[in-house]
C-alpha positions in Angstrom: 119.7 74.9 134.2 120.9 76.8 131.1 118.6 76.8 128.6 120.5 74.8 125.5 121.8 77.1 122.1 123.4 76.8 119.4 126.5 79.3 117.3 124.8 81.8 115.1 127.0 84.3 113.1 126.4 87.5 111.1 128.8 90.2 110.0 129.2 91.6 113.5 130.3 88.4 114.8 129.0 85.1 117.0 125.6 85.3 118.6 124.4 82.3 121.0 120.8 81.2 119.5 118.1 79.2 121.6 118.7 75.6 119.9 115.1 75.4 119.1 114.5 78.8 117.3 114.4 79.6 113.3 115.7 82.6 113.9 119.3 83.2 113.5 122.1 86.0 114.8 120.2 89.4 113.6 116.9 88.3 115.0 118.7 87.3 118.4 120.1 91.0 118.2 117.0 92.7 118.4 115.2 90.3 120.4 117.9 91.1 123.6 118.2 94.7 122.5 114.8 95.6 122.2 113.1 94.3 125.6 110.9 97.4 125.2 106.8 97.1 125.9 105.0 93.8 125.5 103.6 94.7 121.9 105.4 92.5 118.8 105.3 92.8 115.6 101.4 92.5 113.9 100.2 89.2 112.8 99.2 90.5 109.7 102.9 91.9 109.4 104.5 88.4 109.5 101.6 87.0 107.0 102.2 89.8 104.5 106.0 89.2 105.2 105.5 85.6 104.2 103.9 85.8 101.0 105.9 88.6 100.0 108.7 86.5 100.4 106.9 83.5 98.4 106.3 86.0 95.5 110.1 87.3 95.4 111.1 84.0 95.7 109.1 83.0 92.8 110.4 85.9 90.6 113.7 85.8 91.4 113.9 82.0 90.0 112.1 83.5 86.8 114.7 85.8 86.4 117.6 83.4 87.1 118.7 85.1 90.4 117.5 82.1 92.5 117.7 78.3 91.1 114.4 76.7 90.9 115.5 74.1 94.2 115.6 77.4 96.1 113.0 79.0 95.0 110.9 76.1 96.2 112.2 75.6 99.6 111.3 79.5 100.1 108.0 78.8 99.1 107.9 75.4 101.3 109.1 77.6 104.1 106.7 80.4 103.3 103.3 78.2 103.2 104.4 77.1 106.4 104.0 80.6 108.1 101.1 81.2 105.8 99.3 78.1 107.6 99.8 79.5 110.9 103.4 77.7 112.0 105.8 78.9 113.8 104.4 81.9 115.3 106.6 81.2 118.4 109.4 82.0 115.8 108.5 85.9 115.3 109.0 87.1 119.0 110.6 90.7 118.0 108.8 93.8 119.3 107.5 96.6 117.6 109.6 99.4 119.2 112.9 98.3 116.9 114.5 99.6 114.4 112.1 102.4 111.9 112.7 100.8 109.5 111.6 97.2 110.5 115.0 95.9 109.4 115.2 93.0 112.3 111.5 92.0 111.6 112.6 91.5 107.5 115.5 89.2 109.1 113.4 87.6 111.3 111.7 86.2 108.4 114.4 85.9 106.1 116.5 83.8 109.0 113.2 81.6 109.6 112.6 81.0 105.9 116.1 79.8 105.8 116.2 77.5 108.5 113.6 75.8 107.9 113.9 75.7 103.9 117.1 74.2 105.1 115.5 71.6 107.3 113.2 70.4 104.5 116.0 69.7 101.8 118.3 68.7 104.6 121.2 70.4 103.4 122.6 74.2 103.6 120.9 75.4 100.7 119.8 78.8 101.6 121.3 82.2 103.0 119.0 84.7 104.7 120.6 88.0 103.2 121.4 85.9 100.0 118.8 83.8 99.1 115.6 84.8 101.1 116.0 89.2 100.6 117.7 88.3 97.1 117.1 91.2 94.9 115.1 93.0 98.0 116.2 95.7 100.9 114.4 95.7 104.4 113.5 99.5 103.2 111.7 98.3 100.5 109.9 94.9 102.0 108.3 96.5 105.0 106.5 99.2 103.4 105.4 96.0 101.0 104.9 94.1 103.9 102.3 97.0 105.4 100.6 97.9 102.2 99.6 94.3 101.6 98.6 93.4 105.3 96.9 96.8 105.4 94.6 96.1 102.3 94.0 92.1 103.5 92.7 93.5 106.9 90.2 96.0 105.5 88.9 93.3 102.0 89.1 90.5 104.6 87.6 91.9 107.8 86.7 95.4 107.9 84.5 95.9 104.9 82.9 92.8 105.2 81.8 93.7 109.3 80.8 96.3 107.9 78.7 95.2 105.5 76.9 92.8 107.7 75.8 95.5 109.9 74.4 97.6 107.0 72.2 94.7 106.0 71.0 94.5 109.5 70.0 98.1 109.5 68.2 98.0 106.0 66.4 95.1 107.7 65.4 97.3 110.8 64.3 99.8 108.3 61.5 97.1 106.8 60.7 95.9 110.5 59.5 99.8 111.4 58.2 100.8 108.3 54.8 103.3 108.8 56.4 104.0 112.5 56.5 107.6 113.3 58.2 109.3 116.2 59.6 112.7 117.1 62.9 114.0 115.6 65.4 115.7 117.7 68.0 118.2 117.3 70.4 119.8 119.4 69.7 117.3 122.2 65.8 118.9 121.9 62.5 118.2 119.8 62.0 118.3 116.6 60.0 117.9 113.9 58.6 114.0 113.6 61.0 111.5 111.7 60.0 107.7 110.4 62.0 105.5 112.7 63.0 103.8 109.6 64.4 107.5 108.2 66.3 107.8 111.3 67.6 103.9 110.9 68.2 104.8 107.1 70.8 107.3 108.2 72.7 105.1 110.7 72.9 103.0 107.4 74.0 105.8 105.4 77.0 106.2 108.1 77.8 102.8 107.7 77.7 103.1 103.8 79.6 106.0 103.5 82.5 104.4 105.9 82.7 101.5 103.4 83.1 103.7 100.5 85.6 105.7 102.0 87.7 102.6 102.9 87.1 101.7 99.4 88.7 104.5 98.2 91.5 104.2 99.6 92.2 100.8 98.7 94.2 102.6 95.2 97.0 103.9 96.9 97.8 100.5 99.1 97.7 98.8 96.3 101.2 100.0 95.2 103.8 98.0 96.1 107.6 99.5 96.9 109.4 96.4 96.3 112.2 96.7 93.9 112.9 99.9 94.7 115.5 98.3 97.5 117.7 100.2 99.7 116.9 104.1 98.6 114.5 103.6 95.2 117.2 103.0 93.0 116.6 99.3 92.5 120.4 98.7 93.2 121.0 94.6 93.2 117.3 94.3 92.0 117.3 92.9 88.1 115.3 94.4 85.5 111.9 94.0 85.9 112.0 92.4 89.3 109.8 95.2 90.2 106.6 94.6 88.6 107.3 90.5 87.8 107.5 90.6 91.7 103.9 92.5 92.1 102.2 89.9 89.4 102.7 87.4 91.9 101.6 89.1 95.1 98.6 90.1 93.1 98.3 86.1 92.2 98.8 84.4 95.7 95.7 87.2 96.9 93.9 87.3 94.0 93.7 91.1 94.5 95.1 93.9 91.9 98.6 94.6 93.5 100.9 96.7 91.2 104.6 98.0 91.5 104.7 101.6 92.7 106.2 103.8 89.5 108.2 105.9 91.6 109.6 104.0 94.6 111.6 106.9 95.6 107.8 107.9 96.7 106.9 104.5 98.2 110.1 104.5 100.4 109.8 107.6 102.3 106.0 108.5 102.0 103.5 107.2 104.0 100.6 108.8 103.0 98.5 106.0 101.0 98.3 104.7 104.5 97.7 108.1 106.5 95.0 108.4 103.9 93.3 105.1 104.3 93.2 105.6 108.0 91.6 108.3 108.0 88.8 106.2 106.3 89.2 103.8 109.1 89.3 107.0 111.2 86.0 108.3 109.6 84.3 105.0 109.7 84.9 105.2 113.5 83.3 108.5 114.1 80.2 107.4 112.4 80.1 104.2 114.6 80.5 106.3 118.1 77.5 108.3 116.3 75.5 105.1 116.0 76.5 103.8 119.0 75.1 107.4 121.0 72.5 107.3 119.3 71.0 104.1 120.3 72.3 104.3 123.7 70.0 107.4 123.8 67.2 106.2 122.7 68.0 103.6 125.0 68.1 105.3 127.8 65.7 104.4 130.8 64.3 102.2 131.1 61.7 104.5 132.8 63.3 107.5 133.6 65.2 108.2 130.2 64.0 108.4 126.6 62.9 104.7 126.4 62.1 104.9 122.8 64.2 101.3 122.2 64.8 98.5 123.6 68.2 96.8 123.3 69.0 92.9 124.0 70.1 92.6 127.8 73.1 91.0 127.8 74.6 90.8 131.1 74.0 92.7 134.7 74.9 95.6 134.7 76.1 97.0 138.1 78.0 95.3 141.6 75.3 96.7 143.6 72.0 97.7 141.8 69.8 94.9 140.8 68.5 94.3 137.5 70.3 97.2 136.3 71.1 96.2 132.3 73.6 98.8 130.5 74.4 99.4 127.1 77.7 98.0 127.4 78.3 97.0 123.3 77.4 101.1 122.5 80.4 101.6 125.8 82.6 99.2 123.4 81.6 101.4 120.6 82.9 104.6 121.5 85.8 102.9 123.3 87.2 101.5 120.4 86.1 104.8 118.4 88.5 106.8 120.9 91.4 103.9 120.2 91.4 104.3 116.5 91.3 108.4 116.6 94.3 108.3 119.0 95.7 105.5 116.5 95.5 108.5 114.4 97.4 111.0 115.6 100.4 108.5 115.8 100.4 107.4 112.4 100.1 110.8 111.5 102.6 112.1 113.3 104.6 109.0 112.2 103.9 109.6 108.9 105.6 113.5 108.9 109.0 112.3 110.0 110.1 110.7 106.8 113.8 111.6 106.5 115.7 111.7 102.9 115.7 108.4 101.5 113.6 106.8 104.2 110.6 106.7 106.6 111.9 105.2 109.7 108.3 105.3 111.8 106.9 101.7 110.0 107.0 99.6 112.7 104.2 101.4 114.7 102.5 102.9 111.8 101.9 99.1 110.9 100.7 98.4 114.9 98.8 101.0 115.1 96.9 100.9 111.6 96.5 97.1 112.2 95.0 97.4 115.8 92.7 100.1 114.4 91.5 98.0 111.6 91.0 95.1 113.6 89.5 96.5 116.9 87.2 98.7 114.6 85.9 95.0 112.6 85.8 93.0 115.9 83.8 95.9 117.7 80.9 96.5 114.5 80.5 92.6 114.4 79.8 92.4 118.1 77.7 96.0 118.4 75.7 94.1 115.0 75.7 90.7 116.8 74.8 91.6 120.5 73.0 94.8 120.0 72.2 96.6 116.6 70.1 92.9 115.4 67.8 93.1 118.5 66.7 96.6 118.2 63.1 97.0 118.6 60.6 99.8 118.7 58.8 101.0 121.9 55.8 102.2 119.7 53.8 103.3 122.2 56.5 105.6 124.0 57.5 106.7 120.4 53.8 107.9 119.8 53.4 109.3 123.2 56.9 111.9 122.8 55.3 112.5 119.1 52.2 113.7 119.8 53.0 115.6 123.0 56.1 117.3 121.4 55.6 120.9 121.0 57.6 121.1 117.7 54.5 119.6 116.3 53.8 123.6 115.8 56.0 123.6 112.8 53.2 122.2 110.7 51.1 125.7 111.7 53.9 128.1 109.6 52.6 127.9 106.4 48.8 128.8 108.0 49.3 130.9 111.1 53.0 131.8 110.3 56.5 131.7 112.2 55.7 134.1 114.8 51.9 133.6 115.9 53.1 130.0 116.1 56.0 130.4 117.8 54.0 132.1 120.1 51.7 128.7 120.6 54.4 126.6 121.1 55.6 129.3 124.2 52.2 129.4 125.9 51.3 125.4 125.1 55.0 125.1 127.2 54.6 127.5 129.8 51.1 127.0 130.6 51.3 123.1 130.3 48.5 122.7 127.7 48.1 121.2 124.8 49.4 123.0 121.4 45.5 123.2 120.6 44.3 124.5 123.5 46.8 127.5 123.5 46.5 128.1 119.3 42.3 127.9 119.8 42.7 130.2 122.8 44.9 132.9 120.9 42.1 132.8 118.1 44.6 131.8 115.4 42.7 128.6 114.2 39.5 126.7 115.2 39.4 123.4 116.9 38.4 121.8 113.5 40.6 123.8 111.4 43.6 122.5 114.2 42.6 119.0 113.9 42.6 118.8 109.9 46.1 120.5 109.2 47.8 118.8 112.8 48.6 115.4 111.7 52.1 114.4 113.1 52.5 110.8 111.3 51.6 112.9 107.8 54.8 115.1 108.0 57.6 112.5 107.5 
């Protein structure tokens, strides 16, 4: 059985419209043009979307462009989206137009449906009500910016966060605990366990502040700059009356762009901030080796930490427990450098007037913001907050590690204690019994200038 439609019309003519859906003619377009992939248009997108479209609303009846009843169903409609409605209403994909043309229409049509519904009359027009005084080439790069600085304030940063306070916790818990360093993959000179835990933290910290710093540039908005950065059919002022209200509804410091000839065609506030998101990442597949390492055993590998067990970890070998959150880790790590590349790439291959790349510039910056949030928050959760110390394997690799030697320099010198550390290894002897035997220091005078747990 057919399903049931209704008449939708645009300029190009007559489009058949499911008679259940918001959307209207322009959003049917694209949604039978475009059956490419399975990936639609970011959640985060359609919120930004919504409250963009509140704010211009708001401003335009200021201004006079909009009556006040209008102005208010916008709003009606736009709280409505902003509450988690009608997300069966904003099927278009992300492979679409560039310049996220059908995805503004999508809205604008849904807005003016249902604003419609509510007063029960034909009050609004998508194009001339709804994207009064705006362009699609001017609302999605809004749209992006603002949905790109909620995702890292909202849930980036603050995962973040979370896990730093978990490592300066660690840090208290292993206090006075003393193990061997390692560099290269090989021994090194001791470390506190709570240095080495002080400099996961320190990855962590610099990530934030990186983030942080690129908060600046998102927080220029393009709108009224409409069509090319002229501000044609925008009226004075729009611009920035239209960014006092974004910043109001999010209670964060949006501003109008100064040059929107810039905000139009650049993308590099965002290419910037991802490669915050980007750096952030590496740091975490850092930690996450790190602790996997350490990790590793139980018997046969370094063993110096234990890590929560979580779930079994192999088909066939019992009682085999992985570190599958460090595996999630680096996966997600890998995801958000090949996110990237893209939006780099994407970024490049502005054209004139326009960047026409927005669409998956805004999928793939979302997804790595997101994935990069959910995976810290569940490393923290199911593994970082149940790190403890094997003390006793920790002091066992200390004392027998031959870099220990180090500490001889300043008494022996580089080369006769080099030469220890090469007879200690290839005879399989302690580091005192080869510096006694080569005559270079006493037994006593060994004991009181080795001391390992004194060199942190």
């Amino acid at each position: 059985m057919a399903e049931a439609t209704r008449t939708e019309h645009d300029s190009m003519g007559e489009v058949k419209v499911p008679i259940w859906a918001l959307w209207g003619a322009q959003t049917e377009r694209s949604y039978e043009n475009f059956r490419i992939g399975t990936e639609t248009m970011p959640e985060g997108i359609i919120e930004a979307f919504a409250l963009l479209k509140k704010a211009a609303a708001e401003a335009n009846a200021e201004l006079g462009t909009l009556t006040q009843e209008q102005a208010s169903l916008i709003e009606q409609a736009a709280d409505e989206v902003l509450a988690g409605q009608h997300r069966e209403m904003f099927p278009l994909k992300v492979w679409q137009t560039g310049s996220g043309t059908q995805s503004n229409m999508n809205m604008n049509e849904v807005l003016a449906n249902r604003g419609n519904q509510i007063a029960g009359a034909k009050l609004l027009h998508p194009n001339d009500s709804v994207n009064r005084s705006q362009s699609s080439n001017d609302t999605f790069p809004t749209a992006l910016h603002i949905a790109a600085v909620l995702a890292l304030k909202s849930n980036l940063i603050p995962a973040a966060q979370e896990l730093v306070a978990t490592f300066r916790r660690l840090e208290e818990e292993n206090a006075g605990v003393v193990k061997s360093g390692r560099t290269h993959l090989q021994d090194a000179v001791p470390i506190a366990f709570s240095q080495e835990i002080s400099g996961w933290r320190g990855l962590v910290e610099a990530g934030i502040e990186d983030v942080e710093a690129s908060l600046p540039g998102l927080l220029k908005l393009a709108l009224g700059g409409t069509a090319v950065g002229t501000g044609l059919n925008a009226p004075e002022g729009f611009d920035a009356l239209v960014a006092e209200k974004v910043a109001s509804l999010t209670d964060l410091p949006f501003v109008t762009d100064p040059n929107k000839f810039h905000a139009l065609t650049g993308k590099d506030a965002i290419v910037f901030s991802h490669g915050a998101v980007k750096a952030l990442a590496a740091n975490m597949m850092k930690i996450a080796n790190d602790v996997r390492w350490l990790a590793s055993g139980p018997r046969l590998g370094l063993g110096e930490i234990t890590i929560p067990a979580n779930e079994p970890g192999s088909s066939i070998m019992p009682g085999k427990v992985n570190p599958t959150q460090c595996e999630a880790v680096t996966m997600v790590a890998v995801q958000v450098m090949g996110n990237d590349a893209a939006i780099g790439f994407a970024a490049s291959q502005g054209n004139f007037e326009l960047n026409v790349f927005m669409p998956v510039i805004a999928y793939n910056y979302l997804q790595s913001v997101r994935l990069l949030a959910d995976a810290i928050r569940s490393f923290n959760e199911h593994c970082a907050s149940g790190i403890k110390a094997n003390r006793e394997k920790m002091a066992s690799n200390l004392h027998n590690s031959l870099m220990l030697v180090t500490s001889l320099n300043p008494y022996i010198g580089y080369e006769n204690a080099a030469k220890v550390a090469h007879k200690a290894y290839e005879e399989g002897t302690s580091l005192k019994e080869a510096c006694v035997e080569l005559g270079f220091l006493s037994a006593e005078d060994f004991d009181k200038v080795m001391r390992p747990e004194e060199m942190v």
